[in-house]
Residue frames as a rotation matrix with the C-alpha (Angstrom) as fourth column:
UNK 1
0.296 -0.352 -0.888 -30.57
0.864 0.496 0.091 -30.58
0.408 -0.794 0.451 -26.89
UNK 2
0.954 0.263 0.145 -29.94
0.212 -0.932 0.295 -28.07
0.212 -0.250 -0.945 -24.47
UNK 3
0.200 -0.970 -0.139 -26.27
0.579 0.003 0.815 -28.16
-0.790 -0.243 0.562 -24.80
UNK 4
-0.393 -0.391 0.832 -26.43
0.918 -0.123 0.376 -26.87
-0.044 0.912 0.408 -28.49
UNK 5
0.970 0.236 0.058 -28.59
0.207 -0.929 0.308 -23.14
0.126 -0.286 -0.950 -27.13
UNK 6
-0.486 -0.871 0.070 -25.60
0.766 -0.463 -0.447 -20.38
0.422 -0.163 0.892 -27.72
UNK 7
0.514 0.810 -0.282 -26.30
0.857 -0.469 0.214 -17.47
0.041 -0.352 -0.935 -25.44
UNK 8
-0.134 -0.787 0.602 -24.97
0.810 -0.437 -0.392 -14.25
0.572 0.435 0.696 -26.22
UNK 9
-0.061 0.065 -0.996 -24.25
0.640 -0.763 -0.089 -10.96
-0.766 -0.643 0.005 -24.23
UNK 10
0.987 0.059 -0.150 -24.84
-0.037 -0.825 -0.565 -7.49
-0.157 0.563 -0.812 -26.09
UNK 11
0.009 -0.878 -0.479 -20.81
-0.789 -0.301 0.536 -7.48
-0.614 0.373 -0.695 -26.84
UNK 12
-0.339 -0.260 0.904 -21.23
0.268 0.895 0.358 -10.87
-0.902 0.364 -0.234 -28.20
UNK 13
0.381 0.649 0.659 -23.86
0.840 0.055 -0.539 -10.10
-0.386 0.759 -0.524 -30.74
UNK 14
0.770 0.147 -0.621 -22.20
-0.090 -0.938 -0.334 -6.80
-0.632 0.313 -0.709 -31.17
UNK 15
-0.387 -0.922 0.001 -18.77
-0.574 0.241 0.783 -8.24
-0.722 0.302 -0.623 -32.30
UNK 16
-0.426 0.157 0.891 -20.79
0.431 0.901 0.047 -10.87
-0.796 0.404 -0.451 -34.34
UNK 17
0.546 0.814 0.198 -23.09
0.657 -0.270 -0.704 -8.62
-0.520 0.514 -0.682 -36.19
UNK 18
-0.240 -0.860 0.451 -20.17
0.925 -0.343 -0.163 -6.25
0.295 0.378 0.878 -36.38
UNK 19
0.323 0.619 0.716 -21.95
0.054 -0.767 0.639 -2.95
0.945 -0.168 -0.281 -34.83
UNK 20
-0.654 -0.702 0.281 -21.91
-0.029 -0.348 -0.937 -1.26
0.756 -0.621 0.207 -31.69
UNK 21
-0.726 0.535 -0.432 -23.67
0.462 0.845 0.270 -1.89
0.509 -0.003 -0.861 -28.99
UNK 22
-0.672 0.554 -0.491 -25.80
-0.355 -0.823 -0.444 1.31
-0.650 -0.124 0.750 -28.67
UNK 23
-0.283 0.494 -0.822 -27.09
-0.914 0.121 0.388 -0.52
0.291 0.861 0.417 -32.02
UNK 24
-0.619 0.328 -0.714 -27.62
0.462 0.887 0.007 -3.66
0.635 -0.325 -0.700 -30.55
UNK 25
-0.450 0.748 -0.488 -30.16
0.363 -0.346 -0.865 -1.64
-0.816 -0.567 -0.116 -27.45
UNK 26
-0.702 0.064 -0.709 -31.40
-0.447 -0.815 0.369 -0.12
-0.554 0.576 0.601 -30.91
UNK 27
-0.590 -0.244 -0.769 -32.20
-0.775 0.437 0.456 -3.09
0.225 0.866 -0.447 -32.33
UNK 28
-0.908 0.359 -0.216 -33.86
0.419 0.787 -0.453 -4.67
0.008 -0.502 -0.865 -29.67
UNK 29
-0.666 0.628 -0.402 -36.11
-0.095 -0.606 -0.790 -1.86
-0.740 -0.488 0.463 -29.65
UNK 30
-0.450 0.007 -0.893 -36.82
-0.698 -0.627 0.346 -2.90
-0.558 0.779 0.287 -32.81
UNK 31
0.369 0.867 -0.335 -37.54
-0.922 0.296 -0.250 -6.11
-0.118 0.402 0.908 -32.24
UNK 32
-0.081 -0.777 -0.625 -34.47
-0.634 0.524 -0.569 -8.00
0.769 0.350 -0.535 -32.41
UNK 33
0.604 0.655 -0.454 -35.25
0.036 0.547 0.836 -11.11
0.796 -0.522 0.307 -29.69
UNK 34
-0.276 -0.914 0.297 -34.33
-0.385 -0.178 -0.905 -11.49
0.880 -0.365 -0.303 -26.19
UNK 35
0.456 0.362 -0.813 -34.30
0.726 0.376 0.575 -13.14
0.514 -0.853 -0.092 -22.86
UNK 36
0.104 -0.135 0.985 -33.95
-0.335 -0.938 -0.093 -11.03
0.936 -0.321 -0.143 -20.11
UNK 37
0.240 -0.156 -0.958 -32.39
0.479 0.878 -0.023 -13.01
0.844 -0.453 0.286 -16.84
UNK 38
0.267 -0.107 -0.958 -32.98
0.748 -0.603 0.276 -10.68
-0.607 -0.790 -0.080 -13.95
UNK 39
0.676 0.275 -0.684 -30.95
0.098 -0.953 -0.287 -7.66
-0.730 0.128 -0.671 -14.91
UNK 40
-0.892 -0.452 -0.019 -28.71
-0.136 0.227 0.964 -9.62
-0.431 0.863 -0.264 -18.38
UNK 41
0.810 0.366 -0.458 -29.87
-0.537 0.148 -0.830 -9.69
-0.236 0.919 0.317 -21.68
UNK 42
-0.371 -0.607 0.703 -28.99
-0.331 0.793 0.511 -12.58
-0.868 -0.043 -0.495 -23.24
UNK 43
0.387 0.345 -0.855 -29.68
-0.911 0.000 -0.413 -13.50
-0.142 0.939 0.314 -27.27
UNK 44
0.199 0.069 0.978 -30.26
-0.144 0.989 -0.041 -16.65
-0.969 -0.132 0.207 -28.16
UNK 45
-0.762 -0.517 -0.390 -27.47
-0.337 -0.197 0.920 -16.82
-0.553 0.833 -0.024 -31.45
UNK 46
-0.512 0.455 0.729 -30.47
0.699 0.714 0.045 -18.50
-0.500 0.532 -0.683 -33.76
UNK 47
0.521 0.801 -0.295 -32.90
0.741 -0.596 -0.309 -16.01
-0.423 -0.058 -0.904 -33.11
UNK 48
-0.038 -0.293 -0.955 -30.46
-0.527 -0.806 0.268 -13.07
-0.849 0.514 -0.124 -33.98
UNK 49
-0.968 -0.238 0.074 -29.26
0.075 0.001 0.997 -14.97
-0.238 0.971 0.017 -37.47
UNK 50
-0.673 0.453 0.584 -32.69
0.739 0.443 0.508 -15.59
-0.029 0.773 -0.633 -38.12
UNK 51
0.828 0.492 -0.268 -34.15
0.264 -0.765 -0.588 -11.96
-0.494 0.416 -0.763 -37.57
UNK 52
-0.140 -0.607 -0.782 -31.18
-0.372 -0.700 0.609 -10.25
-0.918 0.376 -0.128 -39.12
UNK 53
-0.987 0.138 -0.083 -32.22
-0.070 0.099 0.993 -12.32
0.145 0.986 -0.088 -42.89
UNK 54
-0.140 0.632 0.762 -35.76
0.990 0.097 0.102 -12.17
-0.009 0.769 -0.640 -42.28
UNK 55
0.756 0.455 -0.471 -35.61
0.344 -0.888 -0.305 -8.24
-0.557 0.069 -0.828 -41.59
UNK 56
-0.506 -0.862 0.017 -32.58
0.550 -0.307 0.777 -8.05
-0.665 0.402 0.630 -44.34
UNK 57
0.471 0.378 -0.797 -33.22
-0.184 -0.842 -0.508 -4.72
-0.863 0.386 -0.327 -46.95
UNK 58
-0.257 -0.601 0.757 -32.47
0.651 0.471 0.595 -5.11
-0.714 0.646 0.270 -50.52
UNK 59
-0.382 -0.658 -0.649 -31.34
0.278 -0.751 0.599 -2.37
-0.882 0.048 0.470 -52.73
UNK 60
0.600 0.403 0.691 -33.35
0.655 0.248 -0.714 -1.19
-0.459 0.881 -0.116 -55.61
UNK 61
-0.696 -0.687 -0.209 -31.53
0.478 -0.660 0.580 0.33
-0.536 0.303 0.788 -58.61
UNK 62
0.600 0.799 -0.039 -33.26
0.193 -0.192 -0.962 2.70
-0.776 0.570 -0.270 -60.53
């Protein structure tokens, strides 16, 4: 339903993700999704959780 779509501003996702939001414009460059609504960017809160675990990095020890 189209009541349950969270849309988020680059401070949202920055506060959420914890980061700044030079890293969020970083991040997009990187791939991180967006909608672009004239001249907002606007993240759709799914899409971030679900790139940020599938592009999570896990630590090898040697």
């Amino acid at each position: 339903m189209a009541g349950d779509i969270k849309f988020l501003t680059v401070e949202d996702v920055a506060e959420m993700l914890q980061v700044t939001r030079t890293t969020i414009y970083n991040l997009k460059k990187q791939g991180l999704p967006f909608i672009k609504l004239g001249k907002n960017i606007r993240f759709d809160q799914d899409e971030v959780v679900d790139w940020v675990r599938s592009n999570r990095q896990v630590e090898k020890n040697d």
